[in-house]
C-alpha positions in Angstrom: -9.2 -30.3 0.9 -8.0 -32.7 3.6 -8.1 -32.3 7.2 -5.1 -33.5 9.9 -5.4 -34.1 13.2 -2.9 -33.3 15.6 -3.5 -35.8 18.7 -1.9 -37.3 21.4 -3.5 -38.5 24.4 -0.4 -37.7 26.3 -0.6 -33.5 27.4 2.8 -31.8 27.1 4.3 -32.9 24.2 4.7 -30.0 21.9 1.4 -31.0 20.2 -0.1 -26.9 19.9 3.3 -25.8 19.4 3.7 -28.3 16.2 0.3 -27.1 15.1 1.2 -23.7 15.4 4.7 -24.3 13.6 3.4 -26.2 10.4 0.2 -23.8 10.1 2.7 -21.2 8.9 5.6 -23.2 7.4 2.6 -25.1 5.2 1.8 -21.5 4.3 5.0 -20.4 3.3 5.3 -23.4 0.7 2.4 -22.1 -1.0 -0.7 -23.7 1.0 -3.7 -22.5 1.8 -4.0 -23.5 5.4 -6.7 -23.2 8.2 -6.0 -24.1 11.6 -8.9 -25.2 13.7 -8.2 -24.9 17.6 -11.2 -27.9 18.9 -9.2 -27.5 22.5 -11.1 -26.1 24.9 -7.9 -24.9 26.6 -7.6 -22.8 23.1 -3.4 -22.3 23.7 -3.3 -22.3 19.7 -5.4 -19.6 19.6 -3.8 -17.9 22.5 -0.5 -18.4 20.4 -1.6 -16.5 17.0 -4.1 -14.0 18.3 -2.6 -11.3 20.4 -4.3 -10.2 23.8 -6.0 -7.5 22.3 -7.7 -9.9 20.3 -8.7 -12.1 22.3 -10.2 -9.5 24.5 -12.0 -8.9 21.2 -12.9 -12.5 20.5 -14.2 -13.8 24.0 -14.6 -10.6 26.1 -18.3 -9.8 25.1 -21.5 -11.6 26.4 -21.4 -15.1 25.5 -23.5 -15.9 22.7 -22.6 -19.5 23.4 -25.1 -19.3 27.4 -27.2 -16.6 28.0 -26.7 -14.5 30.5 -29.8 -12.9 31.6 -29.6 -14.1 35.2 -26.4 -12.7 35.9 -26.6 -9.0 34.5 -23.3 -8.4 36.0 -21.4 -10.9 34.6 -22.7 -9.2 31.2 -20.4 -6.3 32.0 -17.1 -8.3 31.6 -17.9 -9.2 27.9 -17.1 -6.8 25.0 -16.5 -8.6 21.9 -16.1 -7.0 18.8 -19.0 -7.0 16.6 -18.3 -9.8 13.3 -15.5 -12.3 15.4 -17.3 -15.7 16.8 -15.3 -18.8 17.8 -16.1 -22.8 17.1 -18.2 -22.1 20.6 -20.3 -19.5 18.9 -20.9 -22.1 16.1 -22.1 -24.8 17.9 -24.4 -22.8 20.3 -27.7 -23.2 18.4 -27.7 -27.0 18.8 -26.6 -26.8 22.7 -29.4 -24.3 23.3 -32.0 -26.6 21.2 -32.7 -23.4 18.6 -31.3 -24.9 15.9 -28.3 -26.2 13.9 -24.8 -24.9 13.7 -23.8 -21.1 12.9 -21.5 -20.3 10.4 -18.3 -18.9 11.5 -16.1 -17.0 9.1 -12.3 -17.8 10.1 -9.9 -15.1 11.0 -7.0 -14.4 8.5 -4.1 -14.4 10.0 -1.8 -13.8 7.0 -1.8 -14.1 3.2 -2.8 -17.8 2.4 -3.6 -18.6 6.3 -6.8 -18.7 8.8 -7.7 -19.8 11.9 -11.2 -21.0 13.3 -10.8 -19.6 17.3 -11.2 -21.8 20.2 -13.1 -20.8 23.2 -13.1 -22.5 26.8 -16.6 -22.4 26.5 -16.4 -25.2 24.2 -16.3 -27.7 26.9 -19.7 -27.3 27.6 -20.4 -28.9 24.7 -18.9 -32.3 26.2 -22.1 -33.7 27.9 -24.0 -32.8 24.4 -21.9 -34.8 22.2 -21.9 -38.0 24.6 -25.4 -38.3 24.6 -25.5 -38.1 21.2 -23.1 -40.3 20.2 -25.7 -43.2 21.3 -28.2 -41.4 20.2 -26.9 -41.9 17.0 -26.7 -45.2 17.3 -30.4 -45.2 16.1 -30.4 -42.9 13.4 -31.7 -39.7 15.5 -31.0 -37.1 13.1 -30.9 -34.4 16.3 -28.0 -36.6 17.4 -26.4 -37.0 14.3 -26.0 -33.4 13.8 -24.6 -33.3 16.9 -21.8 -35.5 16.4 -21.3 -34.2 13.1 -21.2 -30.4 13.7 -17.8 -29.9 14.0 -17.2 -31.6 10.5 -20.0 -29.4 9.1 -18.1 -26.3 10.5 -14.6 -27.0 9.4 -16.2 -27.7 5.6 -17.7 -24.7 6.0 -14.8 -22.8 6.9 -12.6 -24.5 4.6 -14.7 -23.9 1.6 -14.9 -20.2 2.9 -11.0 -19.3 2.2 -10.5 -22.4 -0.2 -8.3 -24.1 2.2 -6.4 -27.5 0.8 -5.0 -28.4 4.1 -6.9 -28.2 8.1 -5.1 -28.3 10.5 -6.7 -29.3 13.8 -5.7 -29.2 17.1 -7.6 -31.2 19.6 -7.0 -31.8 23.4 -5.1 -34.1 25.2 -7.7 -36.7 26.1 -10.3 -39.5 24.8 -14.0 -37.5 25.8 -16.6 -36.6 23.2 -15.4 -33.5 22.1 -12.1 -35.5 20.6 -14.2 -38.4 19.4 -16.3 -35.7 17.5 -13.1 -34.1 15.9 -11.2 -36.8 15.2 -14.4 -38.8 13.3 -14.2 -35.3 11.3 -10.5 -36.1 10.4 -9.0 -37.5 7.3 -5.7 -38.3 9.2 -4.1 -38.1 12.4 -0.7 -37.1 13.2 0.9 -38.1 17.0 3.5 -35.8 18.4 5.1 -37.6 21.3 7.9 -37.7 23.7 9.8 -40.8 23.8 9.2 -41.3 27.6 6.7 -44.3 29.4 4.1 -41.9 29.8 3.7 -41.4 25.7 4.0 -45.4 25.3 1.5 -45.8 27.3 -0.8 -43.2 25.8 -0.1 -45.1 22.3 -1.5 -47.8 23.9 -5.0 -46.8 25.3 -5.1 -44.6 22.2 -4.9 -47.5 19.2 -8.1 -49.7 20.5 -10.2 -46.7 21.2 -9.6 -44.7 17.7 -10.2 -48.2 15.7 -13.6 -48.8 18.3 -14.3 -45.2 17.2 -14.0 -45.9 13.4 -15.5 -49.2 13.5 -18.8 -47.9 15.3 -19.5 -44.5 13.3 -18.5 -46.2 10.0 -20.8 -50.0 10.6 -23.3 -48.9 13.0 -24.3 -44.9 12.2 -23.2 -43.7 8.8 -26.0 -46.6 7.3 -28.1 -44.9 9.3 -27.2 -41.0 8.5 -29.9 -39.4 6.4 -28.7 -37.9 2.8 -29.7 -34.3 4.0 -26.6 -33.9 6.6 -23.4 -33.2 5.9 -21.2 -36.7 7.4 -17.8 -37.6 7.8 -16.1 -40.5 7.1 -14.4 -40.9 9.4 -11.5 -41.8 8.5 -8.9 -41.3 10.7 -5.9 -42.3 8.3 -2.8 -42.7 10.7 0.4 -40.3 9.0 3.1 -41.1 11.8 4.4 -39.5 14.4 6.7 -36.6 15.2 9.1 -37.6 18.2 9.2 -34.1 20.1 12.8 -34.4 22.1 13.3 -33.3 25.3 16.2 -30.6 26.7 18.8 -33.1 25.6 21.5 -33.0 22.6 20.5 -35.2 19.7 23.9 -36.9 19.4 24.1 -37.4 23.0 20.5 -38.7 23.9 20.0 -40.1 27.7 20.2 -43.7 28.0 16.2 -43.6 29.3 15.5 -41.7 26.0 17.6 -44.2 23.8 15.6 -46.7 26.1 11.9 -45.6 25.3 13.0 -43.9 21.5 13.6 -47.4 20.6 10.5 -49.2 21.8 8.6 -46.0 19.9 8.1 -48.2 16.2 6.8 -51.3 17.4 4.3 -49.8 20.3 2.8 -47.3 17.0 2.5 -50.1 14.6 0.8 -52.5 17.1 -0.9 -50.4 19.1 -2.3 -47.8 16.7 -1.7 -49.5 13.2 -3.5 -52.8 14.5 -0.5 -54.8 13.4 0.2 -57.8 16.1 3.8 -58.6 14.4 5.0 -55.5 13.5 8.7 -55.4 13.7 10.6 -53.1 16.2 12.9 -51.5 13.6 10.3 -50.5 11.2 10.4 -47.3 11.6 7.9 -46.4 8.4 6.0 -44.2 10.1 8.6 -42.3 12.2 8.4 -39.0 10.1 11.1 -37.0 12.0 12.3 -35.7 15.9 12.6 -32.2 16.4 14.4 -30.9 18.5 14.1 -28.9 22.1 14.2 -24.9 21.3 13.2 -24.5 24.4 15.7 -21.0 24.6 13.2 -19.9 21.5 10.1 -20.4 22.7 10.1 -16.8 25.0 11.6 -15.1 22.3 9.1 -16.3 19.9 6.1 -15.5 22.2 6.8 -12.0 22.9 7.6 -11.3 19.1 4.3 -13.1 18.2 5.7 -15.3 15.4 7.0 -18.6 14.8 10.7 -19.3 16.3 12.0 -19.8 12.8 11.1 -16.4 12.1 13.1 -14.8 14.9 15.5 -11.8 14.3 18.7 -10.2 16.0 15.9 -7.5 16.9 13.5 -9.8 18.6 16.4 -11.2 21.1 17.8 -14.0 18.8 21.7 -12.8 19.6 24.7 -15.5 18.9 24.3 -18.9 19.2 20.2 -18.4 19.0 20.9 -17.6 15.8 22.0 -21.0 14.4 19.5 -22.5 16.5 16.9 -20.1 14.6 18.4 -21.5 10.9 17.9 -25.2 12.6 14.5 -24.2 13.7 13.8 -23.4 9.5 15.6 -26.2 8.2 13.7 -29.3 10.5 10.0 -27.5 10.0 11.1 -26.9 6.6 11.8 -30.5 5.5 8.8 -31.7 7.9 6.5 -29.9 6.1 7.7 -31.5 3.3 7.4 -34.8 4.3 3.9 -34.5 5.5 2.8 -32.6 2.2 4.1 -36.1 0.2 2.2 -38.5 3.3 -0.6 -36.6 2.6 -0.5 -36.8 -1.5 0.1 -40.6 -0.7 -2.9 -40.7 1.4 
């Protein structure tokens, strides 16, 4: 089993919508796939679970806080009986009672699962910055801490057999990402080719390398054998260049502008390399385009916008947009699948 990231510290990018997207395109060339939704703002799990469902799954009283001093607050929760969330998991170490709880991941179609987010997870911020320096010392209560999410995802992966995570993580540097991308083997980077995504690059490179550098010198020596640690690895795959509402053959001249500065600003700023060249474009995987006509279609039909029909509103020219859709997820898929074999 390996474990992606998806993570840009740029928001609005595409990054849950790429999650999304490969979770079921990895499944349909014969993966066994979990995604993990570690955003607090949980719009992947918003995006596969129906409202129904999530009704179901965060509705009832919250086993992450208690309640008892707000009895009427208690009203508003009805969760079904059997569904928890990554909140749910980690709420025996918030509350001091214990370590994680096991979550069982829902199965959203044959060879497929996802472990739910919850907004509740943010409350689990302040936790995992303590304990980061905590850790520093070997403080097994911390350690656990920073290494629950890791412990969950194995869990969960082992639990369906996954070979591929998929995790989707928020859009900036705070404990809870530090916590889930130490409990990645890679890291993928959606991004728009704008300032505002060169920039992110930028504060994003020092602080994942600080990141690997501390847990990997100064904790793991100090992690006892009887938890469960990541390496943190952290492996960069490349990015995805998400474009915006503009033809490919016809970019902007500001997008040609930024889209060119894309391949030395990765290499330097998140590969560490001082002379990379500006057309090495090595770890430019693909750019996708803008199906931003899709995107309504393919969130009242609940399914992925290469899986649109005539029936769900795809009429005319969505329909070649809908065979592009296939055939770009299609071959990205594939050349993440070989990245990852590689890595």
């Amino acid at each position: 089993m390996i474990s992606v990231a998806l993570f840009n510290n740029k928001g609005g990018v595409g990054k849950t919508t790429l999650a999304y997207h490969l979770a079921h395109m990895l499944q349909r060339q014969g993966l066994r796939v979990l995604a993990v939704d570690l955003d607090p703002q949980s719009n992947l799990t918003a995006a596969i679970l129906d409202e129904e469902e999530l009704e179901e799954l965060w509705g009832k009283d919250s086993e992450l806080f208690a309640q008892d001093d707000h009895p009427e607050q208690r009203k508003l929760f009805h969760r079904a009986e059997g569904q928890r969330t990554v909140a749910d998991a980690v709420r025996p170490i918030l509350e001091g009672t214990g370590d994680i709880a096991a979550v069982t991941p829902v199965n959203v179609t044959e060879g497929l699962w996802l472990l739910p987010g919850n907004l509740e997870l943010s409350k689990f911020e302040d936790k995992l910055s303590a304990a980061w320096l905590n850790g520093y010392g070997g403080d097994p209560a911390a350690i656990r801490t920073t290494t629950a999410f890791h412990r969950i995802i194995d869990h969960a992966a082992k639990a369906v057999d996954a070979q591929l995570v998929l995790v989707d993580v928020g859009p900036n540097l705070g404990a809870i990402n530090r916590a889930a991308l130490i409990a990645a083997d890679t890291v993928l980077m959606p991004m728009a080719a704008d300032l505002f995504s060169l920039k992110g690059l930028l504060n994003l490179g020092p602080t994942l390398r600080d990141w690997r550098d501390q847990w990997q010198t100064v904790v793991m020596p100090k992690i006892p054998a009887s938890i469960s640690a990541p390496a943190g690895a952290m492996r960069p795959l490349g990015y995805v260049i998400m474009q915006p509402g503009v033809r490919l053959d016809r970019p902007v001249r500001a997008y040609e502008r930024w889209l060119a500065r894309i391949p030395w600003v990765y290499g330097t700023a998140i590969l560490g390399h001082p002379t990379w060249s500006a057309d090495d474009r090595t770890y430019e995987i693909t750019t996708l385009r803008n199906y931003r006509s899709l995107m309504p279609l393919a969130h009242d039909a609940r399914k992925p916008m290469f899986d649109l029909k005539a029936s769900d509103g795809a009429l005319g020219g969505h329909q070649k947009n809908v065979m592009t859709c296939y055939q770009e997820f299609h071959a990205l898929a594939r050349a993440l699948t070989e990245r990852l074999e590689v890595a």
